[in-house]
Wavefront OBJ file of the C-alpha trace (Angstrom):
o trace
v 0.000 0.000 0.000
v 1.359 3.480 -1.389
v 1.015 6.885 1.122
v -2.032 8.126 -1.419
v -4.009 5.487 -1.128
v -7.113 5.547 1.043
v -8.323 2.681 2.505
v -11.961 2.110 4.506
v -12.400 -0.018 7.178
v -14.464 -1.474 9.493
v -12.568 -2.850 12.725
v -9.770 -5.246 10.912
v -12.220 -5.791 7.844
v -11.007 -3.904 4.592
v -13.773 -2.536 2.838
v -12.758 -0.283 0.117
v -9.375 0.515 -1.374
v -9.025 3.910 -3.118
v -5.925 4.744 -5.032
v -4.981 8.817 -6.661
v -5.247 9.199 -10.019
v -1.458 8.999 -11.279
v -0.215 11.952 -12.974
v 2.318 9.296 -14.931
v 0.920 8.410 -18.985
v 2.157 5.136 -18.909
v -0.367 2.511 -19.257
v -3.392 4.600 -19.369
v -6.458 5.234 -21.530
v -7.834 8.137 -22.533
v -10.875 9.560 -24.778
v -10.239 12.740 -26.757
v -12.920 15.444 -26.146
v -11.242 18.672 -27.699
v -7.983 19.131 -30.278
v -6.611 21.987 -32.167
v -7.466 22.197 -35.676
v -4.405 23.975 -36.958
v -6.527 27.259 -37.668
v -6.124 28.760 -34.183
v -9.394 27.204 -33.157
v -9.751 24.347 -30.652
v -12.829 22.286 -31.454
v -15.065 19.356 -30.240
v -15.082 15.454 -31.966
v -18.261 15.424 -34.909
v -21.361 13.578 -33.588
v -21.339 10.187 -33.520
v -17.482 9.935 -33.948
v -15.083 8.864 -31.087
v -11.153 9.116 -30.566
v -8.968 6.890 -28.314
v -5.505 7.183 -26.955
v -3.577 4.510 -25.301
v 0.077 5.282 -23.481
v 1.536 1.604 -23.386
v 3.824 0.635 -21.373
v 6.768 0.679 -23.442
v 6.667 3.959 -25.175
v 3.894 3.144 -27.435
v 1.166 5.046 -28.177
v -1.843 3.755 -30.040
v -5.989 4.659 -30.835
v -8.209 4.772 -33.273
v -8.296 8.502 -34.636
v -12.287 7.930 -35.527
v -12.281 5.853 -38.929
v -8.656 4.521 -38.953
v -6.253 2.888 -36.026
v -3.519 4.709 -35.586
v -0.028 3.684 -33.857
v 3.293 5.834 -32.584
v 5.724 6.225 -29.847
v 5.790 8.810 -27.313
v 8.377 9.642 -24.176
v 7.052 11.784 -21.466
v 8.867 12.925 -18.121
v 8.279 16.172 -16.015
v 5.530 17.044 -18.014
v 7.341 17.814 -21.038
v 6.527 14.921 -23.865
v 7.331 14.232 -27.685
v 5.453 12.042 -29.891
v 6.306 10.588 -33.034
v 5.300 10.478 -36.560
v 2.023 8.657 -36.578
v 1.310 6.370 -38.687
v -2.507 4.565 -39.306
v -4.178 1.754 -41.121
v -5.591 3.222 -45.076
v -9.645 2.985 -44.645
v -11.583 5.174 -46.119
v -15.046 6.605 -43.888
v -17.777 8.564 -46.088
v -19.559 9.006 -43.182
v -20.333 11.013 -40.412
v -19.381 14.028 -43.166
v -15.826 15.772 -42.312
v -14.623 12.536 -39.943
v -11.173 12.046 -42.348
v -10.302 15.991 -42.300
v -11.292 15.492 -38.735
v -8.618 12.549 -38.571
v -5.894 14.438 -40.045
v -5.963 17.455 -38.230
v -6.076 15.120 -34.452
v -3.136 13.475 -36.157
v -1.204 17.220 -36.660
v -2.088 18.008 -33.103
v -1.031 15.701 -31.601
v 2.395 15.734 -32.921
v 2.170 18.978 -31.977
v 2.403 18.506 -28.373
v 5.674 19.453 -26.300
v 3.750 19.476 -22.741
v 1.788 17.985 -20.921
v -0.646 18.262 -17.526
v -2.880 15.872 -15.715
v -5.657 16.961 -13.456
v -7.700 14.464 -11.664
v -9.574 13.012 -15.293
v -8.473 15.702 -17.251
v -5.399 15.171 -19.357
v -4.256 19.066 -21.474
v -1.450 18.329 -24.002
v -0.157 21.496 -25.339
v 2.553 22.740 -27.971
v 5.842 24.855 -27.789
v 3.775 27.899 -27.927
v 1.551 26.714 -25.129
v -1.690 26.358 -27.340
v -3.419 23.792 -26.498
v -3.639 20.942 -28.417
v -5.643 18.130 -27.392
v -8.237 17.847 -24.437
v -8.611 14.288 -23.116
v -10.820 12.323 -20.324
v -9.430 9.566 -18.567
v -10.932 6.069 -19.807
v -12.004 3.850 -16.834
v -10.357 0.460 -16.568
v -12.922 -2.227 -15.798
v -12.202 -5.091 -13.121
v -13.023 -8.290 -14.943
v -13.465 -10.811 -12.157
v -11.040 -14.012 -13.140
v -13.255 -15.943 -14.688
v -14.055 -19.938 -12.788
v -12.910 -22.799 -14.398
v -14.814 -24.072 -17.140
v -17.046 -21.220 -17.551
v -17.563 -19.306 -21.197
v -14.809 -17.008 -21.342
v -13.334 -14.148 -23.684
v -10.362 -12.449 -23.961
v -9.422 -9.010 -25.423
v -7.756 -9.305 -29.101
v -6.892 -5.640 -29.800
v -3.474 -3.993 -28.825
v -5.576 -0.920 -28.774
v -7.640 -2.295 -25.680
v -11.535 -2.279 -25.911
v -14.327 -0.167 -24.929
v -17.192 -2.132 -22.506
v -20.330 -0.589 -23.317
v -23.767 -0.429 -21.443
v -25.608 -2.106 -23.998
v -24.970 -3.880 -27.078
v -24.158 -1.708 -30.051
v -21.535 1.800 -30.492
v -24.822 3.788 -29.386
v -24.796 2.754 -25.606
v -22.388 4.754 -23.302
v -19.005 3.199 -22.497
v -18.535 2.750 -19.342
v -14.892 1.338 -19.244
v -12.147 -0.101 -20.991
v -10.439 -3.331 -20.712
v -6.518 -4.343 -21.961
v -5.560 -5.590 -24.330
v -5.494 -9.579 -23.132
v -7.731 -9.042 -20.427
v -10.147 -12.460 -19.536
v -13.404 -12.114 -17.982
v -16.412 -14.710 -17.810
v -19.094 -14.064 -20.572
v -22.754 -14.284 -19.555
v -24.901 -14.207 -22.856
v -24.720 -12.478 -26.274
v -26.808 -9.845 -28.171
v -30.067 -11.353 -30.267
v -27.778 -10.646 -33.494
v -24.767 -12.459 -31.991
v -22.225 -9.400 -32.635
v -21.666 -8.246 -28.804
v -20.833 -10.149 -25.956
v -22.508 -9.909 -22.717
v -19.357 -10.197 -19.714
v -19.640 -10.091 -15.990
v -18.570 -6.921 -14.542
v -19.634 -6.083 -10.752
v -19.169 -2.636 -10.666
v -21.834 -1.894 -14.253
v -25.228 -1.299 -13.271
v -26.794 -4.841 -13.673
v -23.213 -6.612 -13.199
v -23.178 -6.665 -16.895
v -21.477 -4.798 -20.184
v -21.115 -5.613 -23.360
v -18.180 -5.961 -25.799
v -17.501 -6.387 -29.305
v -17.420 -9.824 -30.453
v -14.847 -8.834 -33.189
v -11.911 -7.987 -31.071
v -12.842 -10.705 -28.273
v -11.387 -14.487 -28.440
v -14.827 -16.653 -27.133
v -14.091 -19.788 -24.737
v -16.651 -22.415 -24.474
v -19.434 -19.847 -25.107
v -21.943 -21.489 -27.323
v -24.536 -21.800 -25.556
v -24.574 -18.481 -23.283
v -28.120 -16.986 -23.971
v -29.696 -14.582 -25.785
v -30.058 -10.942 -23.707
v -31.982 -8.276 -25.196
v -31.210 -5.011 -24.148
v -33.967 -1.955 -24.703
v -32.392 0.349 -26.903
v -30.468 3.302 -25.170
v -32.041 6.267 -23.427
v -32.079 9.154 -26.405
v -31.214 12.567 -25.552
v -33.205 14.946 -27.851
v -31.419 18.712 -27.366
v -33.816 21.756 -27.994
v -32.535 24.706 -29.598
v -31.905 26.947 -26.876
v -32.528 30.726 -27.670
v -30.126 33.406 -28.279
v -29.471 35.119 -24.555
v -30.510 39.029 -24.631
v -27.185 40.658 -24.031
v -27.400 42.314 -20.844
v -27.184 46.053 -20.426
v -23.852 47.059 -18.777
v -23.966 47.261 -14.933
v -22.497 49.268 -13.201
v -22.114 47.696 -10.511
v -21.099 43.653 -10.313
v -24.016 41.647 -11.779
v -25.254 38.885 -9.543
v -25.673 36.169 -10.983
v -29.363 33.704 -12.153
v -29.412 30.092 -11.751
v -32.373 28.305 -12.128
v -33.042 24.482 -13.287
v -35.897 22.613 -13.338
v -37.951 19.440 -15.029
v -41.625 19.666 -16.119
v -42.325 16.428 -13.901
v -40.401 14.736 -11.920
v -42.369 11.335 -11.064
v -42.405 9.680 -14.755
v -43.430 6.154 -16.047
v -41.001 3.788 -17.722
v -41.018 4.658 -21.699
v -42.122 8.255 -20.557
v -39.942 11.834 -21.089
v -40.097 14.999 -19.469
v -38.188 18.350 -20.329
v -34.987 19.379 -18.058
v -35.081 23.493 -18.470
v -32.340 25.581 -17.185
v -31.952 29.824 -16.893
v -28.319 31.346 -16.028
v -26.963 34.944 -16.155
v -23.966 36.693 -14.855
v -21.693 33.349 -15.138
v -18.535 32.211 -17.053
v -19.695 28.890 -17.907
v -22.636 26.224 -17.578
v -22.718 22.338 -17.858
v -26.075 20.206 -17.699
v -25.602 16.514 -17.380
v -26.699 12.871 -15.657
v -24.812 12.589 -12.455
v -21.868 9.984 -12.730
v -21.464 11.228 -16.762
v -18.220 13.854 -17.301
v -19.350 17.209 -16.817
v -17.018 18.456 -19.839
v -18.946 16.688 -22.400
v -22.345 18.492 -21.702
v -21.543 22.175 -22.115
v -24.306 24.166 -22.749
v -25.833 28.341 -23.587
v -27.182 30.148 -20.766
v -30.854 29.516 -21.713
v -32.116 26.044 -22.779
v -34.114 22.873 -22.353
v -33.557 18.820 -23.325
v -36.107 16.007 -23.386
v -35.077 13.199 -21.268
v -36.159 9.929 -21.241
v -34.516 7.763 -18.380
v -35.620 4.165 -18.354
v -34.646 4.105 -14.375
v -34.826 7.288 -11.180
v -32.021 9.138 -12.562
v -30.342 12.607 -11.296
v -29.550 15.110 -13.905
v -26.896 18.057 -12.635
v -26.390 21.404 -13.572
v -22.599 22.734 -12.706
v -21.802 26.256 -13.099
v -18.930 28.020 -12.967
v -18.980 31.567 -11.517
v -17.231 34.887 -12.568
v -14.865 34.392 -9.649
v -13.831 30.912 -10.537
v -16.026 29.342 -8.044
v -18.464 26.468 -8.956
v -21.831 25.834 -8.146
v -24.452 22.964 -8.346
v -28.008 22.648 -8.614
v -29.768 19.101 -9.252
v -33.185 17.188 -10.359
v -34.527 13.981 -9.713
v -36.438 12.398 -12.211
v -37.798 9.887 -10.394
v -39.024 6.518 -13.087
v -41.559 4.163 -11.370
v -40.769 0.685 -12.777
v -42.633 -2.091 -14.427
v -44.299 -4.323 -10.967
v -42.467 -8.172 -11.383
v -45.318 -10.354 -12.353
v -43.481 -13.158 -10.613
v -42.947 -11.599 -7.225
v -44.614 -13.157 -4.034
v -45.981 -15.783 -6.228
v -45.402 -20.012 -5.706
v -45.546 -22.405 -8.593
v -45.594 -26.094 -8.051
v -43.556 -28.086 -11.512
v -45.816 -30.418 -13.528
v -43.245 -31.222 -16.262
v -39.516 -30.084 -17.008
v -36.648 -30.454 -19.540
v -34.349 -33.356 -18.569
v -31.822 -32.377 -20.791
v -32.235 -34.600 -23.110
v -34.611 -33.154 -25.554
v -37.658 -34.678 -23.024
v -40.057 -33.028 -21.229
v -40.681 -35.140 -18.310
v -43.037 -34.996 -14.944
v -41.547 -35.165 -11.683
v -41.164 -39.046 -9.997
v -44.164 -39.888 -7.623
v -43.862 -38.937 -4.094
v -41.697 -36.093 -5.024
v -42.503 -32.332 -5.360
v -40.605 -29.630 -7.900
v -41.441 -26.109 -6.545
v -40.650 -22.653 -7.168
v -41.086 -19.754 -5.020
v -40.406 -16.365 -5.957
v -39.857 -13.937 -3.580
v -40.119 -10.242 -3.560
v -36.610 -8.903 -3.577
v -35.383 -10.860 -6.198
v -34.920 -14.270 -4.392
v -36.044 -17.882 -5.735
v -36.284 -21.045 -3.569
v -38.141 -24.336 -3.883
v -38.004 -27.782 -2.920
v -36.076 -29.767 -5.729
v -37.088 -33.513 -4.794
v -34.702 -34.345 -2.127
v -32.799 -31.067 -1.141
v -34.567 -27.308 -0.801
v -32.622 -24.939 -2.899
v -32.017 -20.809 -2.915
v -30.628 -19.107 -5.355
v -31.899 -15.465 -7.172
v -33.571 -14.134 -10.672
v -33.500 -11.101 -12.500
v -37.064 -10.595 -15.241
v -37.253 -7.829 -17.537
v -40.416 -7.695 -20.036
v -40.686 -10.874 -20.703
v -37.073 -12.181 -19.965
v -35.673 -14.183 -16.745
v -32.196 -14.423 -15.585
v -31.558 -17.362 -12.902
v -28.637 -17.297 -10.904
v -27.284 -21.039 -10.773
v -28.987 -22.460 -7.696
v -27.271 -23.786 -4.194
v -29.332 -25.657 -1.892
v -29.227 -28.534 1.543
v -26.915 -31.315 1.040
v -29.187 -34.630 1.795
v -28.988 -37.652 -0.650
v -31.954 -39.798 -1.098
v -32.174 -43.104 -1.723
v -35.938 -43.436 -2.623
v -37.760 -43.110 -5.044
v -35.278 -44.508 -7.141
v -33.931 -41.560 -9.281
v -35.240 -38.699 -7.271
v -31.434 -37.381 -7.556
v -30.561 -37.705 -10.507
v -34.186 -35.170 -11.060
v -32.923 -33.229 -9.130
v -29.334 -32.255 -10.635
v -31.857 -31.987 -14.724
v -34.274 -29.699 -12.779
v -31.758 -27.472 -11.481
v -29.915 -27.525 -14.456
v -32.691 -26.591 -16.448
v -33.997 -23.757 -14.224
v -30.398 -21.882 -13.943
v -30.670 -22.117 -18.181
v -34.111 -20.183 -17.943
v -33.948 -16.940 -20.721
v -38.007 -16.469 -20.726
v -41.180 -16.968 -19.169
v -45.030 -16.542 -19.753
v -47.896 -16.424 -17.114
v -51.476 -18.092 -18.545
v -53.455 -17.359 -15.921
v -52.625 -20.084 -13.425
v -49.575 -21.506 -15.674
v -46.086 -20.653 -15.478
v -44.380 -21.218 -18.661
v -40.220 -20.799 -18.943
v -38.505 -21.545 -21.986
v -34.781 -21.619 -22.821
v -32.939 -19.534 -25.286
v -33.288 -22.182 -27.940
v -36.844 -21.732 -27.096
v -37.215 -25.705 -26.023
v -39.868 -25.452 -22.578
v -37.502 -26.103 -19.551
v -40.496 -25.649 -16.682
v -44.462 -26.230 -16.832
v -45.600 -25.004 -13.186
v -49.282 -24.606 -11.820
v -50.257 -21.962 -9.477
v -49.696 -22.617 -5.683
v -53.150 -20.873 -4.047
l 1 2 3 4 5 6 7 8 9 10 11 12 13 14 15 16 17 18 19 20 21 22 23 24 25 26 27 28 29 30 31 32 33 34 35 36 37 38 39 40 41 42 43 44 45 46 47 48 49 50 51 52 53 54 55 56 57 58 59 60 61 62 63 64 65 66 67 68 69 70 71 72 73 74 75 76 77 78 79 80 81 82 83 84 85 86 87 88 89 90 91 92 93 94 95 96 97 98 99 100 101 102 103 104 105 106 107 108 109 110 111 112 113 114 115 116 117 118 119 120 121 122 123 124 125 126 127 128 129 130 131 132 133 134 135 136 137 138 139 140 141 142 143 144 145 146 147 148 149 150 151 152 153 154 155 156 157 158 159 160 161 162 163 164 165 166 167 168 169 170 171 172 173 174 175 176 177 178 179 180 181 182 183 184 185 186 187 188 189 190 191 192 193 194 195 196 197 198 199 200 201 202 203 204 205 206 207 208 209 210 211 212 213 214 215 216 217 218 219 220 221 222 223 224 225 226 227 228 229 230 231 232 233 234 235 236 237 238 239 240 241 242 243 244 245 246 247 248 249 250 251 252 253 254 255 256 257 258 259 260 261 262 263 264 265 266 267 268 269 270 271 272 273 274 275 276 277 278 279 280 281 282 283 284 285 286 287 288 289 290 291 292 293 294 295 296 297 298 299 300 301 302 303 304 305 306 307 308 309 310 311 312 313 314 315 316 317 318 319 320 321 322 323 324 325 326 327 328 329 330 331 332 333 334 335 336 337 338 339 340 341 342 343 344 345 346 347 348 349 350 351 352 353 354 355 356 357 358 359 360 361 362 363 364 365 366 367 368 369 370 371 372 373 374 375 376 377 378 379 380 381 382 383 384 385 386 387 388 389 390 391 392 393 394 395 396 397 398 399 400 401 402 403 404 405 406 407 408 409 410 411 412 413 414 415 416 417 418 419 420 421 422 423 424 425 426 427 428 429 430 431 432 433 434 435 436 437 438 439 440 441 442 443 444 445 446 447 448 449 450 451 452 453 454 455
């Protein structure tokens, strides 16, 4: 353990290790946000269009510059650094309009830059004049759990590392990055089959997504099918022109308001996040836990949000002083209720595994209980089992279950129905209630559970 790093604890229990951000390049990501266009004007990345930079370890540096990978060397000490000629694979994008002028003039910058300054997320490279030349934001490096034996598995093909994304496809946020060779356990795949679904605890859900064409897939045939609702779509207003203020004559003081027309919503419903500021040097509008610099925005303005969970959106603003001030919403999202919760089902037929849908053995009950915090527990023949599920729409996620250790002798078989009806319940992906029939299928759509209603 290093002098900055900040641990929690509670009596000899560890609970939380926090390291400082290092203010050394070496082995770090980054996302560009702002470069110099050699015109004397520093500018943002088009929509739609992202830029990487990765400091290896040994003096490399390498990205993708928005359509083409790029690759060069770089040393760095004191703050003073020098980069080297790039050079980049030869594709050709059409589209988003501008992106390959765009790529040549990040290219110029950055071989541009003779210094260099890290603050807290923020990394400023600038040139021998001291103009700055590119604005980047710190990359998050996910913890990929080391994945159990056996399990599915992928590992990351791409020197340039990887971004993990919230959903599967390049319009979800990223919310990390994984090196180049990192291993985690994968969990499922997208309904197209072009993203992989990996375990990560810290994601909301335990779960982000990569791109199956830079990851190497272990064993991972049979991981199911996750759908994903399509991102939450931020629709910006036009905000109007500010009316210049007359000129005081005193020091203005300065206007901050920000509101949201409701702020109790219904999934799949929007409301409008309007904000008023005067008398300030700058104003940022933005979901709590995003970076602030990404969101800039004019004094005057509105958006139509759409958050699919209770999300708080934050308004920063920076004062004439220098000082910074906050204001915040809560757009609170009532969810969908869990048909399943508080409800018991007792098994009339199940998958065995072999392609047969069977009914338990006489004298022997299959049941399933569904509890209201996301638990599931049952009696599985011999042995009474716990374990937990996740449902969303129609889809059910079953943890793999654990359960009492008893072996039966009689009836003849009740263990071996046992191990098939666990098996098949932990490969549950979704379900359909018929009144008083429980239906759950597996990904390949086979039936793995026929339950009736427990009064």
């Amino acid at each position: 353990m290093t002098e900055i790093d900040l641990v929690l604890q509670n009596g000899d229990e560890t609970l939380a290790t926090f390291v400082a951000n290092s203010t050394d390049l070496t082995d770090t990501a980054w996302e560009v946000v702002n470069y110099n266009n050699g015109r004397e004007a520093v500018v943002g990345l088009i929509a739609g269009t992202e830029i990487s930079a990765y400091f290896g370890a040994e003096g490399d540096l390498t990205g993708n510059a928005g359509c083409n990978n790029y690759f060069t060397s770089f040393t760095a000490a004191n703050g003073s650094i020098e980069i080297g000629m790039p050079g980049s694979t030869m594709r050709f994008c059409e589209q988003p309009a501008g992106i390959m002028e765009q790529e040549s003039e990040y290219l110029a910058a950055l071989q541009t830059a003779a210094t260099y300054s890290i603050d807290g997320n923020m990394l400023q490279m600038r040139t021998a004049e001291d103009a700055l030349a590119v604005m980047m934001v710190r990359k998050v490096v996910v913890d990929l759990p080391e994945p159990e034996p056996s399990v599915p598995t992928g590992q990351v093909n791409s020197p340039q590392g990887l971004n993990i994304r919230s959903g599967p496809g390049v319009n979800f946020p990223v919310i990390g990055f994984a090196r180049d060779g990192d291993e985690g356990e994968i969990v499922g795949r997208s309904v197209d089959g072009q993203w992989w679904a990996v375990a990560v605890p810290t994601a909301p859900g335990g779960i982000g997504w990569a791109s199956a064409d830079f990851v190497i897939a272990t064993n991972a045939e049979n991981v199911p099918v996750i759908e994903v609702a399509p991102p939450v779509v931020i629709v910006p207003t036009a905000a109007p022109s500010p009316t210049p203020p007359p000129a005081p004559t005193a020091t203005p003081t300065a206007e901050i308001s920000f509101t949201a027309d409701s702020t109790n919503i219904n999934q799949g419903e929007c409301t409008t996040l309007r904000w008023s500021v005067q008398n300030i040097q700058a104003v940022w509008v933005y979901p709590v836990g995003e970076q602030f610099e990404r969101f800039p925005r004019t004094g005057q303005g509105s958006e139509q949000v759409c958050p699919t969970t209770t999300t708080t959106y934050e308004m920063r603003v920076q004062m004439r002083d220098g000082s910074v001030v906050f204001r915040q919403v809560t757009v609170n999202v009532a969810g969908v209720a869990d048909p399943l919760a508080g409800t018991r089902w007792e098994v009339v037929n199940y998958n065995n595994g072999r392609d047969a849908l069977v009914s338990p053995l006489l004298d022997t009950r299959l049941t399933m209980e569904f509890g209201t915090s996301g638990s599931l527990s049952g009696s599985s023949g011999c042995n009474t089992y716990t374990t937990s599920y996740q449902v969303s729409g129609s889809n059910i996620t079953i943890s793999p279950p654990g359960g009492t250790q008893m072996i039966c002798e009689t009836p003849e078989g009740v263990m071996a129905q046992e191990s098939e009806f666990l098996a098949t319940i932990a490969a549950a992906s979704t379900f359909r209630i018929d009144g008083n029939t429980l239906e759950i299928r597996m990904a390949n759509n086979q039936m793995a559970v026929v339950a009736n209603r427990i009064p």
